[in-house]
N, C-alpha and C positions, 0 to 999 in steps of 0.2 A: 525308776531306779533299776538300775542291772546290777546284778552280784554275780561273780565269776568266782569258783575258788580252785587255786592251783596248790597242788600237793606235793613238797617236795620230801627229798631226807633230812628229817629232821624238822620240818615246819609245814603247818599249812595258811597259805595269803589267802587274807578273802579281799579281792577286788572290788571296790563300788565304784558306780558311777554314776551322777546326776543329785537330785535331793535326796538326802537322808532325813529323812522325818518317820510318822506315824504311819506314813502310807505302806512303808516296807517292811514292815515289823517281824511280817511270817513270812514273807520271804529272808531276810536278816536273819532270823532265827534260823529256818530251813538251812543256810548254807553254814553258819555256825554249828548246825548239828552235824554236818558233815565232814569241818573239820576237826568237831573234837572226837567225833568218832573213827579219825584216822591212825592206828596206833601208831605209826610213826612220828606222828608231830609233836614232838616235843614245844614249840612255842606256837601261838595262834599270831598272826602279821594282819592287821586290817591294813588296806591302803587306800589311804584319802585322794592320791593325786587326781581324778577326775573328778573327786566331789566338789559343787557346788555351792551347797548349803545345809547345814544341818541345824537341828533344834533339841529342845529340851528330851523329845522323846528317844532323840537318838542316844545324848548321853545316858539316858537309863537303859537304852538296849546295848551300852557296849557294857556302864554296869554290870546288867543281868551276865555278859561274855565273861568280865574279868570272872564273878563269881563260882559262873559253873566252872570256868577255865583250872580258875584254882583247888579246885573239888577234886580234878583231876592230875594235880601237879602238873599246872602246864603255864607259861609264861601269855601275854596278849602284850603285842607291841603295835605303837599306833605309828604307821609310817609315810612319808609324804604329807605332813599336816604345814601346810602353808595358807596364806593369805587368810581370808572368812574361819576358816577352817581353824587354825591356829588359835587365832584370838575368839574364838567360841571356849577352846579346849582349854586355854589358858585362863579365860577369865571361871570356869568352874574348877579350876585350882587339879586339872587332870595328871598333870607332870609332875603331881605327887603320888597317883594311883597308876600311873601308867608309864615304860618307857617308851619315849616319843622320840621320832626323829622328822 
């Protein structure tokens, strides 16, 4: 998995790409702590478009995201969520915890 996070006004995107699972946890978290500790981002942007596959462990690490994210009054939006991706997010009923596009 690669994680890139670009920072702009007003938001930081974290980039993935490849499987989102258990293997990238601390890395995941490492680039999460970096954009919540951006004080200009007011929303956190994950983007799915190059993800692959993701599993159970990943929905609890974006969990763990919304949490801290809100601790911080800050919004977590899931973007580029198609095909595997999508219907992973949708059958754990996400699009009620999260704006997704």
């Amino acid at each position: 998995m690669e994680i890139n996070v670009h920072l702009t006004e007003g938001a930081a995107r974290v980039a993935l790409n490849g499987r989102f699972d258990f293997s990238c946890h601390r890395e995941f978290r490492s680039a999460c702590d970096g954009a919540l500790g951006h004080p200009g981002a007011g929303a956190i942007e994950v983007d799915f478009r190059r993800v692959e596959y993701l599993d159970s462990s990943a929905l609890g690490m974006l969990l763990q995201l919304r949490e801290r994210a809100q601790a911080s009054s800050r919004a977590v939006r899931l973007a580029n969520c198609t095909g595997v991706v999508s219907d992973v997010l949708q059958v754990a009923n996400f699009g009620k915890l999260f704006t997704m596009a």
